[in-house]
N, C-alpha and C positions, 0 to 999 in steps of 0.2 A: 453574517459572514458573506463576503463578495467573492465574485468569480473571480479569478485570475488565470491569464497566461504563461505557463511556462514553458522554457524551452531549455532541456537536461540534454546531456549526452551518454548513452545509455549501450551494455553489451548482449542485454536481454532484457526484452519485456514480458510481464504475466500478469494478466487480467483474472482477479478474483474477487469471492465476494467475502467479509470479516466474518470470522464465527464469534459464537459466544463463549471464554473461556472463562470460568469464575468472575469477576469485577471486570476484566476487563473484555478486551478484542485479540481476535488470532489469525494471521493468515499465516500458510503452511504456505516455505518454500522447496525450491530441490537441495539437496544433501548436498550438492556440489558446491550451495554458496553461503556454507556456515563458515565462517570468519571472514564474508565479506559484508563491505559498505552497501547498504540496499537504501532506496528511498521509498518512502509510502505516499501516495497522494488519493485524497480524498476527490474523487470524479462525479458527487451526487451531493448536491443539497443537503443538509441537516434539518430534519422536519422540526418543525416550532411546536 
């Protein structure tokens, strides 16, 4: 997987780190932005 540059336009950002939720991943946002559009980006390497 290669790095890429993006560039989003965004009305909040939140730096966290995924937990482990049964099979999969979780990150917990605030209450305020369930039923909106969110993006996820992967900001670290995937170890081999």
């Amino acid at each position: 997987m290669k790095e890429m540059e993006i560039t989003t336009s965004a009305y909040e950002v939140i730096e966290k780190t995924v937990k482990s939720s049964g099979n999969s991943g979780r990150v917990y946002v605030p209450k305020d932005w369930i039923g909106k559009r969110v993006k996820v980006l992967l900001i670290e390497p995937l170890e081999k």
